[in-house]
C-alpha positions as CSV (number, residue, x, y, z in Angstrom):
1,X,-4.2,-46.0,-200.4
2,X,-7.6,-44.3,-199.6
3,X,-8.7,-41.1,-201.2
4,X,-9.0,-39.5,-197.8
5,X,-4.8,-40.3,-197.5
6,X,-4.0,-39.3,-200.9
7,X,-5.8,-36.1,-200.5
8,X,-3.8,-35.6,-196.8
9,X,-0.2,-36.0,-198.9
10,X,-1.4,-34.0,-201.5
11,X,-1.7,-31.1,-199.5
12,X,1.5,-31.9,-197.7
13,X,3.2,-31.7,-200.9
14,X,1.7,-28.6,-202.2
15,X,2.8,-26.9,-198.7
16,X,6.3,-27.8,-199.0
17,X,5.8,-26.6,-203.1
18,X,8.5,-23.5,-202.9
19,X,8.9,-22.1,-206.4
20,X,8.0,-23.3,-209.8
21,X,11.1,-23.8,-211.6
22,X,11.0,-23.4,-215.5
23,X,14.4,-24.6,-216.9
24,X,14.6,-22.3,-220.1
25,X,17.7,-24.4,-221.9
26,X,16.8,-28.0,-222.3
27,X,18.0,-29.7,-225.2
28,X,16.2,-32.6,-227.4
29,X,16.5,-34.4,-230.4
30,X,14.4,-36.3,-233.0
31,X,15.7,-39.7,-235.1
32,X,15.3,-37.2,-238.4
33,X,18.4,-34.8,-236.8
34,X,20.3,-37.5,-235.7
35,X,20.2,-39.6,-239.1
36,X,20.8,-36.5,-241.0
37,X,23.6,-35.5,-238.7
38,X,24.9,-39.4,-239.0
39,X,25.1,-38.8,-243.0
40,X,26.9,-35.4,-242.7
41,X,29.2,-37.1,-240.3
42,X,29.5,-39.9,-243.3
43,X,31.2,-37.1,-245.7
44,X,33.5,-35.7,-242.9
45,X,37.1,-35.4,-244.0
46,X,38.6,-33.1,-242.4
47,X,38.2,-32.3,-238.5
48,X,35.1,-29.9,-237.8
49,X,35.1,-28.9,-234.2
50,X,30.9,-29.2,-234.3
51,X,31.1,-32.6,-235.8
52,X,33.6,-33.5,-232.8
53,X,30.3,-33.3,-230.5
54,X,27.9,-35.0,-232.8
55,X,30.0,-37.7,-233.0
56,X,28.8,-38.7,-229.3
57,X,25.3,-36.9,-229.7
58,X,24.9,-39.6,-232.5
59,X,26.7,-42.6,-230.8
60,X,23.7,-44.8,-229.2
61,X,26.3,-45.6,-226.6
62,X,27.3,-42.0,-225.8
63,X,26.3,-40.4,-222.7
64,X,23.8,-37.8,-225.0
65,X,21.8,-40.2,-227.1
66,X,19.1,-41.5,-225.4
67,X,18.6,-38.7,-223.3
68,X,18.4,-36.1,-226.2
69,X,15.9,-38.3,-228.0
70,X,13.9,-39.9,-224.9
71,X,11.0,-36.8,-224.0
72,X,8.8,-38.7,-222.0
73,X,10.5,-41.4,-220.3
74,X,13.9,-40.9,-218.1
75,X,14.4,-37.2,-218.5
76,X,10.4,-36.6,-216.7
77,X,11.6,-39.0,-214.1
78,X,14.5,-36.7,-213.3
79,X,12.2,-33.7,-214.2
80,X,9.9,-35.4,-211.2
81,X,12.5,-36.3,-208.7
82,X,14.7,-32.8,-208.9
83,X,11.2,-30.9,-208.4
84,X,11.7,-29.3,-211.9
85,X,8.0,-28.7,-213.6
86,X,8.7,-27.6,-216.8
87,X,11.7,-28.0,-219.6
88,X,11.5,-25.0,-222.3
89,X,12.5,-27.4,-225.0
90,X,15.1,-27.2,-228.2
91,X,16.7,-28.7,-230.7
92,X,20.1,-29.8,-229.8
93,X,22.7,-27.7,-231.3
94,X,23.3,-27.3,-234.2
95,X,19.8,-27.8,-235.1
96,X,19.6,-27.9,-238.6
97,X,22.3,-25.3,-239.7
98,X,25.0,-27.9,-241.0
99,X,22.3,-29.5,-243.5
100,X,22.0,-28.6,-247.3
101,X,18.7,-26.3,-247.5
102,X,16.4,-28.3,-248.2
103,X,16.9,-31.4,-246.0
104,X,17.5,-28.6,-243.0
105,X,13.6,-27.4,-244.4
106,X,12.5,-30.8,-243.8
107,X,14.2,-31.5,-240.5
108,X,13.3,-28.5,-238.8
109,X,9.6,-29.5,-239.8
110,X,9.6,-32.8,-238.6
111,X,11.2,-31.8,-235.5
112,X,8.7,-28.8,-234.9
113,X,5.7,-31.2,-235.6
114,X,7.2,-33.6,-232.8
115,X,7.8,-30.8,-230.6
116,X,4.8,-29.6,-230.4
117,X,3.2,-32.8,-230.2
118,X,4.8,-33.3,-227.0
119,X,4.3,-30.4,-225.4
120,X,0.3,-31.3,-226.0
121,X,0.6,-34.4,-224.4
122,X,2.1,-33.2,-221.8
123,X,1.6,-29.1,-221.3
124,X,2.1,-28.4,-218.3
125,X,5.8,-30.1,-218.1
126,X,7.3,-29.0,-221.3
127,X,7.1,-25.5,-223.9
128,X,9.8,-25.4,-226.7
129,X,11.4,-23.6,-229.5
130,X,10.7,-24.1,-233.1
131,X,13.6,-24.8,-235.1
132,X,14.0,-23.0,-238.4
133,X,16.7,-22.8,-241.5
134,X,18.4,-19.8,-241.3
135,X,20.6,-20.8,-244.5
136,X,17.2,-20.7,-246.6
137,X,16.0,-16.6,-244.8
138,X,12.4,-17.4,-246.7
139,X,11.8,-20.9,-245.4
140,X,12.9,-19.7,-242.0
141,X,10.5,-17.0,-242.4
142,X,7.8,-19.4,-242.9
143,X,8.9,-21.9,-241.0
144,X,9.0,-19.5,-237.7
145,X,5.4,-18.3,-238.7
146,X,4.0,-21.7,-238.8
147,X,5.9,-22.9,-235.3
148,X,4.5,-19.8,-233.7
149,X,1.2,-19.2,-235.2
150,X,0.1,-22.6,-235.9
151,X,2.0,-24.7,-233.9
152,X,2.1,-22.3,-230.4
153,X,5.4,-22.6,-230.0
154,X,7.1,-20.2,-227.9
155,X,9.9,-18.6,-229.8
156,X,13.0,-19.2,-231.9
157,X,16.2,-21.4,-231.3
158,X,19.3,-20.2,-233.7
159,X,22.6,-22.3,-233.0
160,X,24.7,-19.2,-233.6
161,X,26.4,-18.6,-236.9
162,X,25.2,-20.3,-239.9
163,X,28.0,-21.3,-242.7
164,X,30.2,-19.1,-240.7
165,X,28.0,-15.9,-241.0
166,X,26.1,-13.9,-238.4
167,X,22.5,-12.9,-238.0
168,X,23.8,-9.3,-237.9
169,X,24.3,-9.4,-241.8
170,X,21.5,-7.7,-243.5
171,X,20.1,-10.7,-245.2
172,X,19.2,-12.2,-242.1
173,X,17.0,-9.1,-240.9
174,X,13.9,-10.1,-242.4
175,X,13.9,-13.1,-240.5
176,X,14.7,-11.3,-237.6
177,X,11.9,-8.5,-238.5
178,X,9.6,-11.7,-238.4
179,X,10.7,-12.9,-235.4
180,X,9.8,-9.5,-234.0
181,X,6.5,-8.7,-235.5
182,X,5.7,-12.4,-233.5
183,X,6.7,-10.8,-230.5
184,X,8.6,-14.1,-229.3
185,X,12.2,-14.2,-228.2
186,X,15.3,-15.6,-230.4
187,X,17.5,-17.5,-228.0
188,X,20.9,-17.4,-229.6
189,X,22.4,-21.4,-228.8
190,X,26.2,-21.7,-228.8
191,X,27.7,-23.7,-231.1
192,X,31.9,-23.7,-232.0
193,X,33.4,-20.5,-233.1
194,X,33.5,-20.1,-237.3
195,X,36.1,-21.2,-239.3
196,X,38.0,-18.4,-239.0
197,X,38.2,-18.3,-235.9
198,X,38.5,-22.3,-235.0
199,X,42.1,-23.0,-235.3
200,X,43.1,-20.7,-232.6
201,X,41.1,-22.5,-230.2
202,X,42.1,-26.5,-231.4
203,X,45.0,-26.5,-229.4
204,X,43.9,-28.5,-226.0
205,X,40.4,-28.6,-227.3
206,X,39.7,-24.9,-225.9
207,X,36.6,-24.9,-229.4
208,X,34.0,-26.1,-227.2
209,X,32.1,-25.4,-223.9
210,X,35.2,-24.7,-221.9
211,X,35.9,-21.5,-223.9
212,X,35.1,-21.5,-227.4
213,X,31.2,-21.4,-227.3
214,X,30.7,-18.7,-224.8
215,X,34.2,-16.5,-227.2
216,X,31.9,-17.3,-230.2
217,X,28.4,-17.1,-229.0
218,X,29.3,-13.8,-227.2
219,X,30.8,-12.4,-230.4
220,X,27.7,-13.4,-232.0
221,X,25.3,-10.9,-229.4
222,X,27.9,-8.5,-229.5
223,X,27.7,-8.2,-233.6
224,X,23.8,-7.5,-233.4
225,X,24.3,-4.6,-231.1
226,X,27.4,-3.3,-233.3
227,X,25.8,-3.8,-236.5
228,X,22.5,-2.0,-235.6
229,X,20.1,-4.4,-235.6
230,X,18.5,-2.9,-232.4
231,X,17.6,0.2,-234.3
232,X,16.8,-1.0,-236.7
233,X,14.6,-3.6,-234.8
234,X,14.2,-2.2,-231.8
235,X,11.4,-5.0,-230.4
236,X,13.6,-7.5,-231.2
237,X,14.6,-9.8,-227.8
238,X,17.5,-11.9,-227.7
239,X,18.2,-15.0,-225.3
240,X,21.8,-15.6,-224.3
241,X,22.6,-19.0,-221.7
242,X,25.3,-19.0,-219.9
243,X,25.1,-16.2,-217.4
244,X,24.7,-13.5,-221.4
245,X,27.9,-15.4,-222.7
246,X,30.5,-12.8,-220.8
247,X,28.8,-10.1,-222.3
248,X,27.8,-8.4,-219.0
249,X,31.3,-8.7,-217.9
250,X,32.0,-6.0,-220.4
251,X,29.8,-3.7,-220.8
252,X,31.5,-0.6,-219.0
253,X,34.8,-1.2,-221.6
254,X,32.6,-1.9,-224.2
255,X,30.8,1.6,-223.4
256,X,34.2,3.4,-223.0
257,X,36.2,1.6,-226.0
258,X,32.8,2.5,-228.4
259,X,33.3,6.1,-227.9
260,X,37.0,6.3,-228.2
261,X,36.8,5.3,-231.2
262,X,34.3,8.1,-233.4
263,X,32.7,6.9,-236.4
264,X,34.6,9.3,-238.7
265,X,37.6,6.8,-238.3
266,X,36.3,3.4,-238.5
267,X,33.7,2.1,-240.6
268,X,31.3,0.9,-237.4
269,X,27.5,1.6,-237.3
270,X,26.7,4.7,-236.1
271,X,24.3,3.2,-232.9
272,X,21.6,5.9,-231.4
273,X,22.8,4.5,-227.6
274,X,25.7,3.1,-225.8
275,X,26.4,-0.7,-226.4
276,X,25.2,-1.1,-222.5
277,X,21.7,0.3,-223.7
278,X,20.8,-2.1,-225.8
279,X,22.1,-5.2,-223.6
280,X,20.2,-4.0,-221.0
281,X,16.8,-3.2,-223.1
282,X,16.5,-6.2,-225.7
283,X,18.8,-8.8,-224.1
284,X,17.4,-11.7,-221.6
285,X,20.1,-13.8,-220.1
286,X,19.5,-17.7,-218.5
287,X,21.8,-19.6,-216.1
288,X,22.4,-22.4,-218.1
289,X,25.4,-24.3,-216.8
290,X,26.6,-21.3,-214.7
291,X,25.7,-22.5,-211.3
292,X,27.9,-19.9,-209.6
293,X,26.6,-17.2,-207.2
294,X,29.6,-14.6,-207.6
295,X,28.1,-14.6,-211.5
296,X,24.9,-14.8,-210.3
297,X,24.7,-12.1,-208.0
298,X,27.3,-9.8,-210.7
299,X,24.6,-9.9,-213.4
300,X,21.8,-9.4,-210.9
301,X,23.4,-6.4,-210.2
302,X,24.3,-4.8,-213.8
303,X,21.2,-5.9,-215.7
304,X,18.0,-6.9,-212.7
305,X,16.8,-9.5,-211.5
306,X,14.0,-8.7,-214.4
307,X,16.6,-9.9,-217.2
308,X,17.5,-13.3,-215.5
309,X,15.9,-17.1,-216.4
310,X,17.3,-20.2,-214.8
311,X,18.0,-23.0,-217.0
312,X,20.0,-26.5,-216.7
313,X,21.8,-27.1,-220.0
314,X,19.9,-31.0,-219.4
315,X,21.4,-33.0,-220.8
316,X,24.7,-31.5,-221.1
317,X,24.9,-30.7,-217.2
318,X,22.9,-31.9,-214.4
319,X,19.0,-31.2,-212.5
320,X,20.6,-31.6,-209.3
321,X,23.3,-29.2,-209.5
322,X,21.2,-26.3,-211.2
323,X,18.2,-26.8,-208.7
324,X,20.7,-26.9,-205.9
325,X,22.2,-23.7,-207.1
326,X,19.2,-21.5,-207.6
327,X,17.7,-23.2,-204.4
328,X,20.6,-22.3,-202.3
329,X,21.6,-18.7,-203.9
330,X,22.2,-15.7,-201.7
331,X,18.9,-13.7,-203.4
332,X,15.6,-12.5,-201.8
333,X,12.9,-15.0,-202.6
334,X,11.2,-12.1,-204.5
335,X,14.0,-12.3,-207.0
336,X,14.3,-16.6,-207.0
337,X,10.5,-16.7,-208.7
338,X,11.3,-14.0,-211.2
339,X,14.4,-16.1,-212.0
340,X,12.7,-19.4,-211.6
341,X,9.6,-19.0,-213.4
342,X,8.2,-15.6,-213.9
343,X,10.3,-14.6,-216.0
344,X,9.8,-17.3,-218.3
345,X,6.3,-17.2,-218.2
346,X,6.8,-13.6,-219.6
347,X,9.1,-14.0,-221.9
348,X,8.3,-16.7,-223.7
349,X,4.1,-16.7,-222.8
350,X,4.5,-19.7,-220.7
351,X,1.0,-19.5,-219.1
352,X,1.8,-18.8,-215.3
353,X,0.0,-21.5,-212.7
């Protein structure tokens, strides 16, 4: 083909170029997680709904191997065919938190180091998370610090609860504090609800995607607000997929059912604003694997168009079905770039074209 011709369907494709779409949930693996996950799976003896879905994350034959571990083969083919320039990277859930301390230090290092590897090979199709152990608070601390400062990553990935505790207990704060003295977001990953909570989902498998991660991962952002984090941190900003995990849904009972209740007869935080407040101020949500406009246009309309990322949940759902979505939604094209890519590129200091 002659220059003159290359140069002709260049331009042709750079007219026909409509947004650039940053997908802000895309999930990846490294042979470190999987063989550490494949040794925890070893010792199972009783059933754990998270091991349930490593046993096919792990399974070279399952539909989630290859693509979790493959960066730069088939998954920027489908990147390149669905017109998707960039995937915001993380470590598939649940990162490091089911590891004994010290081999989830050592993961979540090798995996960071990979990461951002990648993302220098290639940095204008992929950005990413840094992973970090949130069962050591210290070597998370560190760990967060080095994956920001040193490494440029773009913010944190935390797969929910961590032993069956939340982030909103006080001796996670620090790391949190970090997290905000960084000024990069903490994206809050489902995972399947805690222990205590489990059993009541096991019946017809309700513990996973279907209902269980959004019940437990919602739960999760709703315990931050409740607990006081946001005054207490009040830079903090928190990532929720999944259309904020029902949380929007809820925010006018959650308003009304706060303030029934006075402090005097409970033994709840006393908060400085209505739950609604602090969704609205330190909460981002993304789209991951709610290609829905009803939902879409809802939280548009409660929290702005300002508070919105689209993602794909790759490789747990499909380019063609997010891109479709966000392509065809009922929104002004004003709105579809904040929600494709501008957004992004503020939040998590993707560097804008």
């Amino acid at each position: 083909m002659s220059p003159k011709r290359q140069l002709s369907q260049a331009k042709s494709k750079a007219k026909k170029r409509d947004f650039r779409r940053i997908a802000t949930e895309e999930a990846f693996s490294v042979p470190e997680q999987m063989e550490a996950m494949k040794e925890v799976l070893a010792r199972q003896t009783e059933y754990d709904p998270d091991l349930f879905l490593w046993k096919t994350q792990t399974d070279p034959n399952g539909p989630f191997n290859k693509p979790l571990l493959d960066l730069e083969g088939e998954r920027m083919k489908i990147m390149d065919r669905d017109g998707v320039d960039m995937h915001l990277l993380s470590m598939t859930s649940t990162g490091v938190q089911m590891l004994a301390p010290e081999k989830a230090r050592e993961v979540a290092i090798a995996s960071n180091d990979q990461l951002a590897a990648v993302i220098q090979r290639h940095p204008t199709r992929f950005s990413g998370l840094a992973t970090v152990p949130p069962q050591d608070v210290p070597a998370a601390i560190k760990e967060a610090e080095r994956g920001v400062k040193k490494l440029k990553l773009n913010g944190i990935m935390i797969n929910s609860h961590t032993n069956g505790e939340y982030l909103s207990d006080r001796k996670y704060w620090p790391l949190l504090e970090a997290i905000a003295d960084m000024k990069v977001p903490l994206y809050i990953h489902p995972r399947a609800p805690i222990p205590a909570m489990a059993a009541a989902y096991r019946t017809d498998h309700l513990e996973h995607a279907i209902w269980g991660y959004q019940a437990e991962t919602g739960l999760h952002g709703l315990r931050l607000i409740t607990g006081g984090v946001f005054d207490a941190i009040p830079n903090l900003k928190v990532v929720l997929g999944h259309m904020g995990e029902a949380l929007p849904y809820w925010l006018y009972r959650l308003d009304y059912m706060w303030c029934k209740v006075p402090v005097k007869f409970s033994d709840r935080a006393k908060l400085k604003k209505p739950p609604s407040e602090y969704f609205k101020q330190n909460f981002m949500i993304t789209t991951s694997g709610m290609n829905w406009n009803p939902t879409l246009k809802f939280c548009i309309e409660v929290l702005g168009a300002d508070n919105i990322m689209w993602a794909i949940d790759y490789p747990y759902q499909t380019s063609p079905d997010a891109v479709k979505f966000m392509n065809g939604a009922p929104i002004s094209d004003v709105d579809k770039a904040k929600i494709f890519h501008k957004n992004a590129e503020r939040v998590f200091h993707i560097k804008s074209e």
